[in-house]
N, CA and C of each residue as an Amber inpcrd file, in Angstrom:
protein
   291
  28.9950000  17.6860000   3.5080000  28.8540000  16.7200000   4.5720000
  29.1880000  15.3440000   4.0010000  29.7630000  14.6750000   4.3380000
  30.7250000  13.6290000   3.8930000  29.8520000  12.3660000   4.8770000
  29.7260000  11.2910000   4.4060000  29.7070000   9.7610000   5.3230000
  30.7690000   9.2410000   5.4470000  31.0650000   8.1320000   6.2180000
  32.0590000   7.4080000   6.4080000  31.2910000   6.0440000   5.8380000
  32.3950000   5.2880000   6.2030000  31.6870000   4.1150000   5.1640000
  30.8100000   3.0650000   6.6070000  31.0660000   3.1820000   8.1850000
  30.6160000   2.8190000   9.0890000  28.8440000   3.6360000   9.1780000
  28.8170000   5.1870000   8.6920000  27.7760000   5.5230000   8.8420000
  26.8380000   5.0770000   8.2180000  27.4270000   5.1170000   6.5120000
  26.3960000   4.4600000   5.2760000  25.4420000   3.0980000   5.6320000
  26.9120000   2.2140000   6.6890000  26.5720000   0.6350000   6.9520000
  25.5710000   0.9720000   7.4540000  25.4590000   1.7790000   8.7150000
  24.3990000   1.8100000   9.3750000  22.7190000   1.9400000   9.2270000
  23.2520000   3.2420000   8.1900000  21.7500000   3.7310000   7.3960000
  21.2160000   2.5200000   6.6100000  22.4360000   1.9090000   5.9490000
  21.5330000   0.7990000   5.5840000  20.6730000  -0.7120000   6.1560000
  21.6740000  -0.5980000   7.2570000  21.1620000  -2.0550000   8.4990000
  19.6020000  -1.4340000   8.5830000  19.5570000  -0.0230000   8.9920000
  18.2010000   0.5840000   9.5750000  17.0690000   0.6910000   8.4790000
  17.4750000   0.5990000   7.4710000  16.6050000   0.8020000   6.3020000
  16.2080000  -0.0580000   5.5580000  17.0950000  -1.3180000   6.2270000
  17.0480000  -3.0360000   6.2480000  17.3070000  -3.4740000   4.5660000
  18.0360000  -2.7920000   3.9160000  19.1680000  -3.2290000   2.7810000
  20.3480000  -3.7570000   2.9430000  20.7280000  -4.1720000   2.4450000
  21.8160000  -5.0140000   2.4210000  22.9500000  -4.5840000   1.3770000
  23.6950000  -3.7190000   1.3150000  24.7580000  -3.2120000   0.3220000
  25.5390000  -3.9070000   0.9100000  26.5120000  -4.3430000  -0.7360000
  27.9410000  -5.2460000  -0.3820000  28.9540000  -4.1040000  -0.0040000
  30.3180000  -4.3140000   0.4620000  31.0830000  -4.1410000   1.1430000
  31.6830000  -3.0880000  -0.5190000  31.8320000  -3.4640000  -1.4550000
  32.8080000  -3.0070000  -2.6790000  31.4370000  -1.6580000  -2.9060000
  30.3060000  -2.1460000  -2.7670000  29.0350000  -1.3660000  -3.4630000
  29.6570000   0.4020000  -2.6310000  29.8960000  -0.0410000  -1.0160000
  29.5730000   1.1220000  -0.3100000  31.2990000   2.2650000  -0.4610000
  31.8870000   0.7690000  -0.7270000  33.6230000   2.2480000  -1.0600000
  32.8250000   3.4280000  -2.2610000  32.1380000   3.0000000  -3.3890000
  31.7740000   3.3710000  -4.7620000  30.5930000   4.3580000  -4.2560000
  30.1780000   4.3850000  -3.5210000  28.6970000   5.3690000  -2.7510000
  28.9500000   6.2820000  -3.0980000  28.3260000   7.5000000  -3.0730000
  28.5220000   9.0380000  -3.5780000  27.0170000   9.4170000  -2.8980000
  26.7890000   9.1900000  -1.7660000  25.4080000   9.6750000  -0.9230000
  25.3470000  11.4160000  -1.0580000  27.0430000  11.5450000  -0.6940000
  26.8500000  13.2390000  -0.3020000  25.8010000  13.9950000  -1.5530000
  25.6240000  13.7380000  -3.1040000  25.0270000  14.6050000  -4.0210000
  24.0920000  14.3280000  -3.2850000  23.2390000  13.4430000  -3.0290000
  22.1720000  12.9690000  -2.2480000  21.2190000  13.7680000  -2.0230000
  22.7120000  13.9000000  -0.6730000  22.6020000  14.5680000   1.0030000
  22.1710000  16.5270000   0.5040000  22.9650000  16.3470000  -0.7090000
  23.1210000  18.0190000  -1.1460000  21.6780000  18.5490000  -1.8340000
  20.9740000  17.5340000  -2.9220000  19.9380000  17.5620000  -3.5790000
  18.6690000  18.0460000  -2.1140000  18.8440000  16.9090000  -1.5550000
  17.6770000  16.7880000  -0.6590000  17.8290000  18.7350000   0.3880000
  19.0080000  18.7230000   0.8420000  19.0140000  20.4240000   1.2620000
  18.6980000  21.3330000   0.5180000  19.0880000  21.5150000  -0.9950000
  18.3250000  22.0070000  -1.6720000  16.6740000  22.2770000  -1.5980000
  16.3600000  21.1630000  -1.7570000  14.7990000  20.3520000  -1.7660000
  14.1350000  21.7590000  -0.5430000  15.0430000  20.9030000   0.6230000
  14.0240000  21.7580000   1.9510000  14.2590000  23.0460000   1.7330000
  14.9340000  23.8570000   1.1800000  15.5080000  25.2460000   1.0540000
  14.1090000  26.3340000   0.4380000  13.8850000  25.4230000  -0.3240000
  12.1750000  25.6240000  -1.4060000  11.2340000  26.8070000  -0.4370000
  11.3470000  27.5890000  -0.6580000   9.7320000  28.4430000  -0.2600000
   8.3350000  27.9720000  -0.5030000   8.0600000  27.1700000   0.3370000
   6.6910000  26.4620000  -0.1070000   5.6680000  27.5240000   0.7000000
   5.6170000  28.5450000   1.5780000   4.6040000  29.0960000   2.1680000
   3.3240000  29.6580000   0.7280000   2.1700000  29.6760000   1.4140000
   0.9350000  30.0820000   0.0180000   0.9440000  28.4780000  -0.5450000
   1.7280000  27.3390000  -1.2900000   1.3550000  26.4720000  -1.7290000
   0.3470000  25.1110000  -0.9280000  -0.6010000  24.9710000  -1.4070000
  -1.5530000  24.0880000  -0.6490000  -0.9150000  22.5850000  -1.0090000
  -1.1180000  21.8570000  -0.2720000  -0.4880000  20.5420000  -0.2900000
  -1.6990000  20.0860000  -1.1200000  -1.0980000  18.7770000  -2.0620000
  -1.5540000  18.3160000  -3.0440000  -1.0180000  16.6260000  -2.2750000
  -2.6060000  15.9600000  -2.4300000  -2.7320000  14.6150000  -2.2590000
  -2.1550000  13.4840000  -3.4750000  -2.8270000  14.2690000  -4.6550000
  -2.3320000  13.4680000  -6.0170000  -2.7210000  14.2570000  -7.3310000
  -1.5530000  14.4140000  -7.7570000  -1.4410000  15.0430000  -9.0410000
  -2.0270000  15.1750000  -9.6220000  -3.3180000  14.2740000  -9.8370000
  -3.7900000  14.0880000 -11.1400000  -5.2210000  13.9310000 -10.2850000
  -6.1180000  15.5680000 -10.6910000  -7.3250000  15.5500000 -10.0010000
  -8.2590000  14.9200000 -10.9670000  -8.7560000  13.3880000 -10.3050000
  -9.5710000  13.2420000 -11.3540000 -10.5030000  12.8940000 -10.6380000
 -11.9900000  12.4130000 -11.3240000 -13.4070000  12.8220000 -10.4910000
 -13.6610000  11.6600000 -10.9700000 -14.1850000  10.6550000 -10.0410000
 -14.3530000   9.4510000  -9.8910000 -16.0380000   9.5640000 -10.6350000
 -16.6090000   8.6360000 -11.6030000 -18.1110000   8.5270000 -12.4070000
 -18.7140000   8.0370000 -10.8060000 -19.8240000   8.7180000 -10.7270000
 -20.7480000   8.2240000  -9.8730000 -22.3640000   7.4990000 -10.6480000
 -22.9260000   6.5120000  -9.6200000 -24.0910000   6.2470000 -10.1540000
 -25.0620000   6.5540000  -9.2950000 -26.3120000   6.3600000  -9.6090000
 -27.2390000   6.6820000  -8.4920000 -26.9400000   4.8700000  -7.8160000
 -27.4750000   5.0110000  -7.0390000 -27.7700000   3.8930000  -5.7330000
 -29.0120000   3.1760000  -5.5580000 -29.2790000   2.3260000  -6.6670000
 -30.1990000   2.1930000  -7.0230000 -30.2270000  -0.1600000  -7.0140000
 -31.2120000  -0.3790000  -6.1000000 -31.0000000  -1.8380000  -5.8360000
 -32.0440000  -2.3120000  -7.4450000 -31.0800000  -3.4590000  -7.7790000
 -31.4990000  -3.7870000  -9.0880000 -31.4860000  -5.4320000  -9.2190000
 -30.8830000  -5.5310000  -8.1720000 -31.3340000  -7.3410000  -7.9260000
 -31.2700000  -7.9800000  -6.6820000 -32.4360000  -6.9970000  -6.0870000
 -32.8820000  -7.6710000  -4.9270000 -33.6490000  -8.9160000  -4.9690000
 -34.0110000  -9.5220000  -3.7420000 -34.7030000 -11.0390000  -3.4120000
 -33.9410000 -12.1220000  -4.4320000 -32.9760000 -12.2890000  -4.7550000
 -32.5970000 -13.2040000  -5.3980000 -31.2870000 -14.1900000  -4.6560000
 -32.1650000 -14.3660000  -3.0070000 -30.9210000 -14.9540000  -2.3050000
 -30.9570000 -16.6220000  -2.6680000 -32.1440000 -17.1190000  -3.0830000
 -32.1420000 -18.8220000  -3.8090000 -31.3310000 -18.7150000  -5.2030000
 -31.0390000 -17.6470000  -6.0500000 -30.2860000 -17.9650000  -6.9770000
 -28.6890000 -17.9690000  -6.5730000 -28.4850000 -17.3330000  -5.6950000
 -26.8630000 -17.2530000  -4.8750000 -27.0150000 -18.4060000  -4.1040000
 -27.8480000 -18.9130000  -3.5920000 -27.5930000 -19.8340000  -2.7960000
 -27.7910000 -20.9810000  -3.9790000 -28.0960000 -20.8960000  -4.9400000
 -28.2230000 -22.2580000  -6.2870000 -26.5380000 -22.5260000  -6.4630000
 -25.5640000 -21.9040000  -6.2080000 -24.3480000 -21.8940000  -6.7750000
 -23.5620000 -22.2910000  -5.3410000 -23.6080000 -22.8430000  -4.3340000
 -23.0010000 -23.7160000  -3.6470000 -22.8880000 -24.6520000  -3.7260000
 -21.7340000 -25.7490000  -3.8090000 -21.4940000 -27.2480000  -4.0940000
 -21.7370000 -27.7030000  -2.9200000 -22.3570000 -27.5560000  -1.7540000
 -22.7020000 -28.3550000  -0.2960000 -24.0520000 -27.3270000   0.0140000
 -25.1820000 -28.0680000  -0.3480000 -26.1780000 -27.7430000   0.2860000
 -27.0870000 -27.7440000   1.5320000 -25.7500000 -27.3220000   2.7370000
 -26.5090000 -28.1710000   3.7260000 -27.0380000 -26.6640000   4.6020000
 -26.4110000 -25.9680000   4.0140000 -27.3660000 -24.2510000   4.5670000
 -28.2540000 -24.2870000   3.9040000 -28.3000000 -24.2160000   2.4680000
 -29.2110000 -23.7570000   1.5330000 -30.3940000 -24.0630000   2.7330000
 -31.4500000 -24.7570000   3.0600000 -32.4880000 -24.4830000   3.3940000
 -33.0100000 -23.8760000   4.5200000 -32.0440000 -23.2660000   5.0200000
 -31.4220000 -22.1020000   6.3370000 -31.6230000 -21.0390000   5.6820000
 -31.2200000 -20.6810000   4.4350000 -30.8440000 -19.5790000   3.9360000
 -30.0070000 -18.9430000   3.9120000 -28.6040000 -19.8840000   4.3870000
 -27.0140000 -19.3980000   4.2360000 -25.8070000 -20.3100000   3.6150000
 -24.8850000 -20.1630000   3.5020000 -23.9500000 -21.1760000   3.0970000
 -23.3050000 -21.5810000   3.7960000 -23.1350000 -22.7190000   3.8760000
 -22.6340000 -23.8690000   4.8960000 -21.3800000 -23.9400000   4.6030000
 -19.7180000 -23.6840000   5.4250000 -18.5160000 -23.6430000   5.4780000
 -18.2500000 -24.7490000   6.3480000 -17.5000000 -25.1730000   5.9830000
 -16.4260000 -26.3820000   6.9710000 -15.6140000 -25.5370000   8.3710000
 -15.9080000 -25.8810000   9.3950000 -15.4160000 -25.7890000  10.6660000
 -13.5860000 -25.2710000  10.4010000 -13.3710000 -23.6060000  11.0110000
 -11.9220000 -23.5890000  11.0260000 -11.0640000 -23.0540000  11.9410000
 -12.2800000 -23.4300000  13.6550000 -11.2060000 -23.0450000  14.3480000
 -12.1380000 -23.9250000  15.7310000 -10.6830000 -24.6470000  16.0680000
 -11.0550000 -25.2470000  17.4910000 -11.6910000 -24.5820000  18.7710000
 -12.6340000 -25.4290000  19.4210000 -13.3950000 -24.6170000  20.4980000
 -11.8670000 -24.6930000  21.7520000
């Protein structure tokens, strides 16, 4: 199965690349086109689809709160204290009513 050099243009407008004009005479898509039929040709029935190669098992911890009540030391580290005695942090206005 052969391209023309109008088809290639196309695939590439749609695929939103930009190949120069000299790039696409020099193209050789068809091995491509041939690899990829190959590809689908594959007997995959019995094989389970695989998410990612590499099964690895994420370390878990227990769930365990280890620095609770310490919202005056987070609130010690704001440069505008005008929540702090609210008990939140005070942001500058960023959207018109």
């Amino acid at each position: 199965m052969a391209f023309s050099k109008q088809q290639l243009k196309k695939f590439a407008d749609l695929i939103r690349i930009d190949i120069p004009e000299e790039k696409l005479e020099k193209m050789n898509i068809d091995s491509v086109i041939e690899w990829l039929d190959k590809l689908q040709k594959i007997d995959t029935t019995g094989v389970e689809p695989m998410l990612n190669p590499a099964e690895h098992k994420l370390p878990r911890r227990k769930d365990i709160v280890t620095d609770g009540n310490i919202r005056d030391l987070v609130l010690a580290n704001t440069p505008d204290n005008a929540g702090v005695s609210r008990g939140y942090f005070a942001v500058p206005k960023v959207m018109d009513e």
